[in-house]
C-alpha positions in Angstrom: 96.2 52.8 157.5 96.3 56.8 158.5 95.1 57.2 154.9 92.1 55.2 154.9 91.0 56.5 158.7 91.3 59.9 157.3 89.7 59.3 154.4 86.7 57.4 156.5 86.5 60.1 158.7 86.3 63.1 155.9 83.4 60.3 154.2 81.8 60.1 157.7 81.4 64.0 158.2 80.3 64.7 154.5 77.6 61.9 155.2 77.0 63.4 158.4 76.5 66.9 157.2 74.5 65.6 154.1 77.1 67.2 151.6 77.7 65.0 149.1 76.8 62.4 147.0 78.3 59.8 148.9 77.3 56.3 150.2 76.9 56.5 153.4 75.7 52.6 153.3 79.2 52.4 152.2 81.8 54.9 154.1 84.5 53.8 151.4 83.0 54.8 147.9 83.6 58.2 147.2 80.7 60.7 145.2 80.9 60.6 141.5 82.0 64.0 141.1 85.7 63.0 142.6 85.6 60.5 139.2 84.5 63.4 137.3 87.4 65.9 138.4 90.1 63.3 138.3 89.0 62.4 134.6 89.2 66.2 133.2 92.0 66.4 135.6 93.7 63.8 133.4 94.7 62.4 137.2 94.7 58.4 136.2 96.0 57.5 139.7 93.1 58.9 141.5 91.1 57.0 138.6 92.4 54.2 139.4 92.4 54.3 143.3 88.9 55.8 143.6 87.8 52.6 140.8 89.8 50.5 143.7 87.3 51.9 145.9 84.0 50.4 144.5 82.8 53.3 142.6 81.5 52.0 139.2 83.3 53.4 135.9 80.3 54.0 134.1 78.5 56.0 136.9 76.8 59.2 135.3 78.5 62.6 136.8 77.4 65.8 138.3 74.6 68.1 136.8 75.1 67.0 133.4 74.5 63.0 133.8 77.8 62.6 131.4 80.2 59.1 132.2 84.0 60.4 133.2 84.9 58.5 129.8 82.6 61.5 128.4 84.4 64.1 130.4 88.4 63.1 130.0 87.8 62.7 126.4 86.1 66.2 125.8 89.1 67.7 127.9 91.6 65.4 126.1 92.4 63.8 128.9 94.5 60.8 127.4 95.6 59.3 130.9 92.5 59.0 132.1 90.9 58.0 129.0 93.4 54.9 128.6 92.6 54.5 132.6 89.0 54.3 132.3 89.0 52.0 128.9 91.2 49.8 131.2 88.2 49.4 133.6 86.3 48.7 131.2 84.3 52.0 130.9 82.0 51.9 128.0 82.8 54.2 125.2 79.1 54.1 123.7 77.4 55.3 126.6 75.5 58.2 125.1 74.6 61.7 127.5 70.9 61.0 128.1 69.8 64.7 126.4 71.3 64.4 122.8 72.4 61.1 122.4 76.6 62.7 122.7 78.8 59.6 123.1 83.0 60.1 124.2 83.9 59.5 120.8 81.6 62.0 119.3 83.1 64.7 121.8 86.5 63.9 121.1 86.4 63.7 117.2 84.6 67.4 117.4 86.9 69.3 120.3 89.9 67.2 118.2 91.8 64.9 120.1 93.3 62.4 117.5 94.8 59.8 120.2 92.1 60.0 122.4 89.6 58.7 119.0 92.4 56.2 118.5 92.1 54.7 121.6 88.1 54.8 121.6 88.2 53.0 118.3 90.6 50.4 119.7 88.2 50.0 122.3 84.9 49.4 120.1 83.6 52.8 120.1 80.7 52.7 117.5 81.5 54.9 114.7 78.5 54.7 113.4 76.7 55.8 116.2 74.8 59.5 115.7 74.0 62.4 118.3 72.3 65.4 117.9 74.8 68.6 119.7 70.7 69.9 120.7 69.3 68.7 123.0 66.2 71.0 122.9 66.5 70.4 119.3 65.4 74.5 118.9 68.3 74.7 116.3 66.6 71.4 114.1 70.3 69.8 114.0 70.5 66.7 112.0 71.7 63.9 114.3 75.3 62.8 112.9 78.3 60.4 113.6 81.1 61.7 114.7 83.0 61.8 111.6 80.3 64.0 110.2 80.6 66.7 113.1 84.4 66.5 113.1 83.7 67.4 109.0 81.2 70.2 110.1 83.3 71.5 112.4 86.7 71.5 110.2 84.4 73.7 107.7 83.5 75.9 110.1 86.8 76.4 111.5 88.0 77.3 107.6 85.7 80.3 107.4 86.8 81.4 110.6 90.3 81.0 109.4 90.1 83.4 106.6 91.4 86.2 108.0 94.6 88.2 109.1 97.9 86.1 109.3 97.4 86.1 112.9 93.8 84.4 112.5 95.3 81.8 110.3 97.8 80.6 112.9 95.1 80.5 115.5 92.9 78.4 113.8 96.3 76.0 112.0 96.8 73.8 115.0 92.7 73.1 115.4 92.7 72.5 112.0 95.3 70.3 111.6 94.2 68.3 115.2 90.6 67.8 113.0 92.3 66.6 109.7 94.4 63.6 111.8 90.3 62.8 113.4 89.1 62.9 110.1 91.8 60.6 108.9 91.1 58.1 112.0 87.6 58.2 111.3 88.0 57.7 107.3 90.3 54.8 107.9 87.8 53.1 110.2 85.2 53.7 108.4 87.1 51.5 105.7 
């Protein structure tokens, strides 16, 4: 009980002072960004008691209008990817600018369990984004099996270096090849 009248009261004076992005209709759903920080946070019990709260999985976050499935997947969050997926958050909700889906994000930063587990939960491969969204560059909109290609071949020319070079880039490169693999075998 002490928690909840805290937590009321902090709502209360953040609604008050005109703070945050809080309901103030609603003392008890907390502002999207809390979603947001537990998701790169990789914090799945604050997911999961802030979803408890009312505050709808699939809510867009912050500046950048991106879903917390969006934002634990591009900080390989695997908690709180599994947490949201639970909930039911959609893994084809695309950032409004470019079109960039969760799945996308985590095939191209290379996070081979967290593409698993969007693929187990019907994340459309097939689906294309375009990495600019003022399109000044002219990027051709791609799935994310074509980034996570682009980006392996641009990692390999960084990697041609020193010894030292090489090893930095190994682990990235090696993270991109088991995406590449997950995507391949879907693809199938």
């Amino acid at each position: 009980m002490k928690k909840n009248s805290l937590l009321n009261c902090v709502v209360i004076f953040f609604c008050i002072m005109g703070l945050s992005g809080m309901n103030c209709q609603n003392q008890q759903i907390p502002s999207g960004d809390s979603l947001w920080g537990a998701a790169i946070n990789n914090d799945a019990a604050t997911i999961e008691k802030i979803i408890k709260l009312g505050l709808p999985v699939n809510q867009l976050c912050g500046d950048s209008l991106r879903t917390p499935l969006y934002w634990a997947a591009a900080f390989g969050s695997t908690d709180a990817v599994q947490t949201l997926l639970d909930a039911q958050a959609d893994p084809n909700v695309r950032f409004i600018k470019d079109d960039e889906t969760p799945l996308a994000i985590a095939a191209i930063t290379g996070y081979p369990d967290i593409v698993q587990l969007l693929l187990e939960h019907h994340a459309d491969s097939h689906m294309k984004c375009q990495w600019d969204p003022e399109r000044s560059l002219q990027l051709p909109d791609q799935t994310a099996l074509e980034w996570a290609l682009k980006r392996r071949s641009d990692l390999q020319k960084f990697s041609t270096g020193g010894e030292d070079t090489k090893e930095l880039y190994a682990g990235a490169l090696q993270k991109l090849d088991e995406v590449i693999t997950l995507l391949e075998e879907h693809e199938r």
